[in-house]
N, C-alpha and C positions, 0 to 999 in steps of 0.2 A: 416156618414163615407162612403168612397167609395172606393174602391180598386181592383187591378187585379192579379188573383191566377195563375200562370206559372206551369201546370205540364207537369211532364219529363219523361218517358217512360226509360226504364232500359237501359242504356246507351248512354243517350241524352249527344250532344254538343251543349250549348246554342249558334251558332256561328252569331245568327244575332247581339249578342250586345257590343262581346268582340274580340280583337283577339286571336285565339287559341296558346298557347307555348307548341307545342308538345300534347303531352295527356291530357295538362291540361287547361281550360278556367281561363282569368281572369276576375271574377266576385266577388261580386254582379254588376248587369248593375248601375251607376251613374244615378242618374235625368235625367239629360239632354240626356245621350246616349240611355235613353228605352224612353222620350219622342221624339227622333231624330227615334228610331223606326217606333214608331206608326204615324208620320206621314209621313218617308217615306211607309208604309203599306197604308194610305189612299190614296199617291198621286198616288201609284200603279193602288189601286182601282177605281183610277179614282172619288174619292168622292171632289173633292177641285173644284165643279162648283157651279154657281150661287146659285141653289136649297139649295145645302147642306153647301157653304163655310162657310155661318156667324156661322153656328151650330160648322164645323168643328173649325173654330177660335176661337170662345167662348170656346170650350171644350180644348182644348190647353193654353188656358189665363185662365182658372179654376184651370187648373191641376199645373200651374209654381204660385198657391198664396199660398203655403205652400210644404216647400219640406216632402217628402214622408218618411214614417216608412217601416222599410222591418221585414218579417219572413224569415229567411233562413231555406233551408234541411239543415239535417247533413251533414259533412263531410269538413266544412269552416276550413283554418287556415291559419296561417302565411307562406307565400314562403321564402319572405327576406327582409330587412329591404333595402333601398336604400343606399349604400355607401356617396352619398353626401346629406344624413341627409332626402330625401323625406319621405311622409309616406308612411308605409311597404303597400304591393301590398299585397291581400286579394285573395285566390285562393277556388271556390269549385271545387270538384271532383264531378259528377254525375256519379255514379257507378251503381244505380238504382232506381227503380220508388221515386220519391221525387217531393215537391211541393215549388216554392216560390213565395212568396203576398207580394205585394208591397202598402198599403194603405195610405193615406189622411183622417188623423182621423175628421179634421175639414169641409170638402168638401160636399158640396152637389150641383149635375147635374139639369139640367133642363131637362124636358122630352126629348127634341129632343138631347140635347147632350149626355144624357144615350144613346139615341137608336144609336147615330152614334157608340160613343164607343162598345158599343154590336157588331155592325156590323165589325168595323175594329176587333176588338178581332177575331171574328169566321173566319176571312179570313187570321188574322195575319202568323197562322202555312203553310199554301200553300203560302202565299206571299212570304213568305225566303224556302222553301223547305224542312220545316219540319213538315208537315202533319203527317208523320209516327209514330213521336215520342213527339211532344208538343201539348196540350190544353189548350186557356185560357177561361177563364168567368171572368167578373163583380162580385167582393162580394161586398155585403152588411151590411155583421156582422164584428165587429170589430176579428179579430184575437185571438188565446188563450196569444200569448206571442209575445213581439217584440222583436229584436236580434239589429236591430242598427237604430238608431235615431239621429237627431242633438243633441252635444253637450247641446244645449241651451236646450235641451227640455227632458235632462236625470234628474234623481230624485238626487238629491246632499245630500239630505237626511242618502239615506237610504245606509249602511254599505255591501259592497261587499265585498265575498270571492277573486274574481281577478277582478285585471284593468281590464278595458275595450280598446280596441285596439281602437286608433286616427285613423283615412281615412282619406283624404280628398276626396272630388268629386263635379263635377261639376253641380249648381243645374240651371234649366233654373230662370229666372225673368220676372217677366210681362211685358207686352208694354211700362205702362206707367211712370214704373220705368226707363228704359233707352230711351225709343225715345226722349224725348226733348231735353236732355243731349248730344244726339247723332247727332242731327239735326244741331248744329253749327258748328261740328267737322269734317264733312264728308261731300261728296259728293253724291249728290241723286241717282248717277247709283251703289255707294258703299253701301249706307245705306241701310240694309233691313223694308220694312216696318211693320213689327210687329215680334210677335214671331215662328209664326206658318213659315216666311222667314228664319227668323234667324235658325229657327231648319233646315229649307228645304235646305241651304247653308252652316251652321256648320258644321267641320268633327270632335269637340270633342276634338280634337290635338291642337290647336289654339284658345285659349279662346275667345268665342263670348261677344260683347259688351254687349248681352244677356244673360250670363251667369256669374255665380261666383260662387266661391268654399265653400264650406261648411265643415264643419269636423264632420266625424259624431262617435260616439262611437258604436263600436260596441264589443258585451258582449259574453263571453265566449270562446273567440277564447286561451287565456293567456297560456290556459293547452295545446291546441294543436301545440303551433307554437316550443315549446321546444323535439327534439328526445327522450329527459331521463322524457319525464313528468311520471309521477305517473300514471294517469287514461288520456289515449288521444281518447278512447272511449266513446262512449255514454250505459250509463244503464237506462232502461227505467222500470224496475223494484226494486222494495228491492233485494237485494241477495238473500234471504232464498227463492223466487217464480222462480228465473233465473232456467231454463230448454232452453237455444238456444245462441248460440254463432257464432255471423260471424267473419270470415277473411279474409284479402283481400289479393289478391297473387300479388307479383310486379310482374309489367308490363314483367320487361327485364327474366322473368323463366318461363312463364305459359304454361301449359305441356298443350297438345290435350283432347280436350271433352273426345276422343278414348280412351286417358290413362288416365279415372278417377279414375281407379281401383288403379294405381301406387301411386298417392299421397293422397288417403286416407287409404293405409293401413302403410302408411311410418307418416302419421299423427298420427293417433294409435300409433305405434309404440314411436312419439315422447310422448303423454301424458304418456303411458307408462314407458316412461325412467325418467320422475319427483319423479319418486316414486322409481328409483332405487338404492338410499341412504337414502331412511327412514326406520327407522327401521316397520314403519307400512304400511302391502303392499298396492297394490291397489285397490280401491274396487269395487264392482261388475259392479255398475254403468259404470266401465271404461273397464272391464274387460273380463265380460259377463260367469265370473264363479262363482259356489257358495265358499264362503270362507270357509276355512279351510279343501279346496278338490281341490288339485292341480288339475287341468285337467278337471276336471268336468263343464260340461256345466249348465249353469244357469237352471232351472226349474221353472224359475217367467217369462217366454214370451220373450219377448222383453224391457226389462228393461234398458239395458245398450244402451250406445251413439250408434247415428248415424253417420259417419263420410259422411257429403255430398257433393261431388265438385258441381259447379255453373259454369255457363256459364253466364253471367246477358245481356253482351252486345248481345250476339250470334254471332261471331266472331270466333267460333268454337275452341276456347283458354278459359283453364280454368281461371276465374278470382276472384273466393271466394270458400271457403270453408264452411258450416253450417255444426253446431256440437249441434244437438238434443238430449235429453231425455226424455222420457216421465214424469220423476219422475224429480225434483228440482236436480240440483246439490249440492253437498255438498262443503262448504266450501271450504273446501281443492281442490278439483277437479277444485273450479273457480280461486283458487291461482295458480294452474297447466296450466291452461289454461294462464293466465294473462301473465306468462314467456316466452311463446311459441314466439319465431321471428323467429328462420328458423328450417325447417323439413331439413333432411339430410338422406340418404338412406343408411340403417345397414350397413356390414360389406357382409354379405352373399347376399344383393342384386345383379343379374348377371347383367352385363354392368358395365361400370365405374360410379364413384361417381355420384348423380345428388344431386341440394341446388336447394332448395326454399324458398325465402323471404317471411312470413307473419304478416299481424298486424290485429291485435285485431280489430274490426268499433265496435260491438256492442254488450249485454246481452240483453236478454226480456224474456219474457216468452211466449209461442205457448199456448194458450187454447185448453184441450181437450173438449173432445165432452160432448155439455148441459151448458159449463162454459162459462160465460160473456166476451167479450174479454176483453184483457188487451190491456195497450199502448204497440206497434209492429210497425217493419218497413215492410213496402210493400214488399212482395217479391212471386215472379213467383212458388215458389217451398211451398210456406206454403197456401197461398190464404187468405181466404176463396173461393171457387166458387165452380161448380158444374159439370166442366169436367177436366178433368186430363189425360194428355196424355204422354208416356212412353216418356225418355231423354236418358234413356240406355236401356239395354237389359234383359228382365226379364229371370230369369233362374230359374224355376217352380223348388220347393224342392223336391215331392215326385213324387214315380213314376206313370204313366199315368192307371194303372189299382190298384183299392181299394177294396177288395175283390169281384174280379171278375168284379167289375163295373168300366165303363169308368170314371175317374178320370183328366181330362186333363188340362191342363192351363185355363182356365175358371172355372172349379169346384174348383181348385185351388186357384186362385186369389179369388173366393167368400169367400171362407174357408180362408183366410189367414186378407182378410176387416173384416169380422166379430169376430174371434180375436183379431184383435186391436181396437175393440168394432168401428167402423164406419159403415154407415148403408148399407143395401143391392143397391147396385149399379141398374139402369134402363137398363142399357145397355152394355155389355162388346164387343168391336168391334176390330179384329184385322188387326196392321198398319203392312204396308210391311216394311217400315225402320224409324230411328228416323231421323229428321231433324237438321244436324248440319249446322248452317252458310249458309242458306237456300238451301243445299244440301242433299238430301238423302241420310243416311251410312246405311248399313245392319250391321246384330247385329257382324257380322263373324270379322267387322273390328276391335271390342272390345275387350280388355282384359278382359278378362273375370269369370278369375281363379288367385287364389293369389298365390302369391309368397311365402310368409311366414304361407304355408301348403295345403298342399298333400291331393288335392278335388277329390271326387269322384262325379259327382253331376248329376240327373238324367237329367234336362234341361241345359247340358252345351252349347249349342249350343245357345239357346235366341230366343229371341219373343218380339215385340212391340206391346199396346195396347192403347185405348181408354178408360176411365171410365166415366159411366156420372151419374151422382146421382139425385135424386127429389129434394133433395134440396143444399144450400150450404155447404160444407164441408172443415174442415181445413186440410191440410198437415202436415208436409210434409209425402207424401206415399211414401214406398219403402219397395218393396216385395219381396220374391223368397230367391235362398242363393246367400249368399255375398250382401244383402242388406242392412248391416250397414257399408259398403265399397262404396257405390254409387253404385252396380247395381239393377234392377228393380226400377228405381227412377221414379216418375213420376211430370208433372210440370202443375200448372195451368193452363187451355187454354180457358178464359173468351171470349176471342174475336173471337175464331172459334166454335163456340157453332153448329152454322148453316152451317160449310163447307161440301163443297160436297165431297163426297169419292168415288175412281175408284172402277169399276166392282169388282174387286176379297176383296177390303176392306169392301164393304155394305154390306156383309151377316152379319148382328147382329146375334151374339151368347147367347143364354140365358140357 
């Protein structure tokens, strides 16, 4: 088996293989348009000379003698069906980090044709201008699950809960299948002579004599392609283990990184109102007080939700909401959650109305700390890794002297990690601002004080931080007060592990 693994950086446009409609790519790539790819990537690379051609041809005549199985990320579903009967166009969304493998269960390379593929692969992301956000490799291992296959090659067998959705796409054909066929019908300056032409001259739009369509089934999409489905997220655990909930925010509402505070306390607010014709109220978990004491503040920690806004693309617009526990949700809270489409701003919010559209992507469940992970999707703000750096503004709960002793945002934040039992931090370094949209904001441009109650708080003003830990650590962190409204949130930052920090940031504080 041989195949190649596509991943996508949180807010990736695949745009070398599709064209884009607006915010959305049309994908999966067909056969032929990811093998029209790879070798315009080669012919970039200048690999199509004497030395390396036969290799490169061979590996192209390899890859068109059976068409390819794909794994898709989440987020695949139906756009529309074509009005004059075509098959329906298949859209992902890459909202954030995701991975898609494209494999050749029957294939096997010759050493020199492995090594060219290796090579095209590692050059592919600069060759189209996406170094920032795609990685490919070579797998080797068959896949956990395949998502769409030819027709011919699905199991007739065995008894599915939904159809599987028709494609059609275009798959290449080897040489020797069309060039003889071809050779009386055309002329020599027309004809291409093999495949690895056919692809270098093909735009995909225009059926190459080298090409034919295939129909491939692809599984799972049934539930998402309908607005009124039932379940059009993915659950990656049992219900009784779910403790994490994403949403995704449309496009045409998404309020400022600056105002995260605004739509997670109006989120609150909506799971709150699920409960406000039952006769049984809502419980702690959601609430954050003890029952059967109006007003009374919880005394179990931090038990109750997190309400967390996301930025994924970094476009400095919020574009998801995660909604954490540390404890399992109950039942009921995930039936509350499941209704949730649009947040709407109470009656007492000042300013006029504001709506925001959300839908449900996902449940799983966040491992705490010592526990095995579970199946989870990638995300910037839970990790695992081992630095964590501020996305809002911390605002330290108590005041800066503890009997008599200096007590300040550092002794603070220690006390607050080891609380929610994570382990003592290596180093706590303080940032001059957070980075929105690769811009510096100061903590001042923050909302930073809610609406729906009257703070008194000793760190109103905020602070940006770095955490770095000995070892990996899960999120998501979020400290200080108004931290289960999205302030003191902090996001994984695996890939600045080593950045340099200005003069007045590098005093490490311990």
């Amino acid at each position: 088996m041989i195949g190649i693994a596509f991943r996508f950086a949180a807010g990736a446009h695949p745009v070398p293989f599709e064209k884009p409609l607006g915010s959305e790519i049309e994908w999966p790539p067909s056969p032929w348009r990811l093998l029209r790819a790879l070798v315009a990537t080669a012919t970039r690379m200048r690999l199509h000379s004497p030395n390396l051609g036969g290799a490169l041809h061979a590996l192209v005549e390899a890859l068109s003698l059976e068409p390819p199985v794909y794994t898709l990320p989440s987020g695949v579903e139906i756009l529309h069906q074509d009005p004059v009967g075509h098959a329906p166009r298949v859209i992902l969304r890459v909202p954030r980090p995701s991975v898609l493998c494209v494999s050749w269960p029957h294939l096997s390379l010759r050493r020199d044709e492995l090594e060219i593929l290796e090579r095209i692969l590692a050059e592919f992301p600069s060759a189209w201008s996406a170094a920032e956000w795609l990685r490919c490799h070579v797998l080797h291992d068959s896949p956990d699950r395949v998502d769409a296959r030819p027709v011919s090659a699905t199991e007739t067998g065995e008894r599915r809960d939904e159809r599987p959705v028709l494609v059609q796409w275009l798959c290449p054909l080897p040489s020797h299948v069309w060039a003889n066929a071809l050779a009386s019908g055309s002329s020599a300056a027309q004809r291409p002579a093999n495949l690895f032409d056919a692809l270098a001259q093909g735009d995909g739009v225009v059926p190459s004599p080298a090409a034919h369509r295939v129909t491939y089934a692809v599984e799972g999409l049934a539930a998402r392609g309908s607005r009124r489905s039932r379940r059009s997220y993915r659950q990656l655990v049992a219900r009784e283990h779910v403790n994490a909930a994403r949403y995704a925010i449309a496009t045409a509402s998404r309020p400022r990184v600056t105002d995260a505070l605004d739509i997670s306390e109006v989120f609150h607010q909506s799971i709150l109102s699920r409960y406000d014709d039952r006769e049984e109220p809502a419980p702690l978990i959601i609430t954050g007080h003890e029952p059967n004491e109006p007003g009374a503040v919880s005394r179990r920690g931090h038990q109750h939700v997190f309400v967390l806004p996301e930025d994924l693309d970094h476009d400095g617009l919020l574009d998801h909401v995660l909604i954490y526990a540390q404890e399992p949700f109950p039942e009921g809270v995930i039936a509350a959650l499941e209704r949730i489409r649009t947040l709407v701003t109470p009656d007492w919010w000042p300013g006029p109305k504001r709506r925001w559209r959300v839908s449900l992507e996902d449940l799983w469940r966040v491992p705490r700390v010592g526990e095995v992970p579970a199946p989870m999707p990638e995300d910037h703000l839970i990790g695992p890794a081992r630095i964590f750096v501020s996305i809002t503004p911390y605002l330290h709960p108590w005041h800066a002297k503890h009997g008599g002793a200096k007590f300040g945002p550092v002794e603070q934040i220690r006390k607050e990690l080891k609380l929610r039992g994570l382990p003592e931090p290596v180093a706590i370094t303080p940032l001059a601002a957070a980075h929105v949209a690769g811009q510096p904001v100061p903590a001042h441009k923050f909302r930073r004080l809610r609406y729906g109650k009257r703070q008194n708080i000793p760190g109103r003003w905020g602070s940006f931080w770095r955490l770095k830990f000995a070892e990996p650590v899960y999120g998501p962190i979020a400290l200080g007060a108004n931290c289960h409204f999205g302030m003191g949130l902090f996001a994984a930052d695996v890939d600045e592990a080593d950045r340099a920090y200005s003069a007045t940031e590098d005093a490490e504080m311990t």
